[in-house]
C-alpha positions as CSV (number, residue, x, y, z in Angstrom):
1,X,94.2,82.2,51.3
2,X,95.6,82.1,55.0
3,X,93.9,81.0,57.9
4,X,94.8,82.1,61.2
5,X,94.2,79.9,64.4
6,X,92.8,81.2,67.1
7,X,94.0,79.7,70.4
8,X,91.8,80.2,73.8
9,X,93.7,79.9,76.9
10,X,91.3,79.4,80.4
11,X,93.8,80.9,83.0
12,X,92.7,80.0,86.5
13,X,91.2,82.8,88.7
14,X,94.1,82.1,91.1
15,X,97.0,82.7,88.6
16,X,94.9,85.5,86.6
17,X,95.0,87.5,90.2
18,X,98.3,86.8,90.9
19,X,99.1,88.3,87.3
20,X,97.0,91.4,88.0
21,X,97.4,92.4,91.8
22,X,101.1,93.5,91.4
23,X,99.3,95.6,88.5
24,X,97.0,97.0,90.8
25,X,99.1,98.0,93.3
26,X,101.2,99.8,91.0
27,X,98.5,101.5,89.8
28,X,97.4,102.2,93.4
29,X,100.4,104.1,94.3
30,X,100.3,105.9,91.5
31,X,96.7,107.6,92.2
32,X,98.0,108.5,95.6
33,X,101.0,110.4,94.1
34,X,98.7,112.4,91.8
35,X,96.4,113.2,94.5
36,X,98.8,114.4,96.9
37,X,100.6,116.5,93.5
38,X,97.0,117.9,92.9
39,X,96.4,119.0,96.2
40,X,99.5,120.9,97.1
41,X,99.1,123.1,93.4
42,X,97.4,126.1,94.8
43,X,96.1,128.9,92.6
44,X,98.3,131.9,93.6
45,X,97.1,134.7,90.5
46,X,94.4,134.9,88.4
47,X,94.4,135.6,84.7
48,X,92.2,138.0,82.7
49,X,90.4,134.7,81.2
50,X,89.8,133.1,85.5
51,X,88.6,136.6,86.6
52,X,86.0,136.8,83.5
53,X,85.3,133.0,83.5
54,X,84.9,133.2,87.4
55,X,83.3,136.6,88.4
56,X,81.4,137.3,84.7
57,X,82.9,140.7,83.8
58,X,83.8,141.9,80.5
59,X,87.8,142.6,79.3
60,X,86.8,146.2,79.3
61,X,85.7,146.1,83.4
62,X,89.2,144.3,83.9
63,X,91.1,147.3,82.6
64,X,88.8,149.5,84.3
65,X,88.9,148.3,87.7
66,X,93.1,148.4,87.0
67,X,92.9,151.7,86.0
68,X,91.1,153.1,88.5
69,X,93.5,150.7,91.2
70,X,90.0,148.4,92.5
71,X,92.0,145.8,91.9
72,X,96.2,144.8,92.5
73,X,97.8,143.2,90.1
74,X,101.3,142.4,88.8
75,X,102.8,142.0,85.1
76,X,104.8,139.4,83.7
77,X,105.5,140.9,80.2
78,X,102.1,141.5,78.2
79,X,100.5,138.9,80.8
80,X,98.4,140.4,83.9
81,X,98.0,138.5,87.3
82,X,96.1,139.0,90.2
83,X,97.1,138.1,93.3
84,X,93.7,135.1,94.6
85,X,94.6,136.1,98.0
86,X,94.2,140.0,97.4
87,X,91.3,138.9,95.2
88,X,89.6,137.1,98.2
89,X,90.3,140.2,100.6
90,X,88.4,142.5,98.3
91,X,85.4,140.3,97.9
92,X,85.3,139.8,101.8
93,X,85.6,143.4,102.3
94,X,82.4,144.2,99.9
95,X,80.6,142.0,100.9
96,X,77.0,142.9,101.9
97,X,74.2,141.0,104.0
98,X,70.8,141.4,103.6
């Protein structure tokens, strides 16, 4: 049967932060880099799934509201997209105060 030794080594706070801040830096930087990325990726077109996920209408009111032309959209083979901006317009337009 084989033992295996354990060995414990007490690193002083000092060297332990010295080890770790270049780490933490690193990972600093980093974070920044994926915020700014994050930030600039702007949602130019909505899908079929966003518009019923967002605005709780069926597949059937989708095609609908393109057929009858309530709402733009453009066609990258069997995929539908709709414009966020032209979106935005039509819900500012219809909208109603009470």
């Amino acid at each position: 049967m084989m033992t295996q030794e354990s060995q414990i080594s007490i690193i002083p706070f000092g060297e332990l932060k010295k080890l770790l801040l270049p780490l933490h830096d690193k990972l600093a930087q980093l974070e920044t880099k994926l915020d700014k990325t994050s930030s600039k990726q702007v949602k130019k077109y909505y899908r079929n799934k966003d518009l019923k996920l967002l605005f709780g209408i069926s597949q059937n009111t989708i095609i609908k509201y393109r057929n009858n032309g309530d709402i733009p959209f453009t066609t990258i083979g069997d995929v539908y997209l709709y414009p966020v901006r032209e979106i935005d317009k039509i819900l500012s337009k219809n909208l109603q105060s009470f």
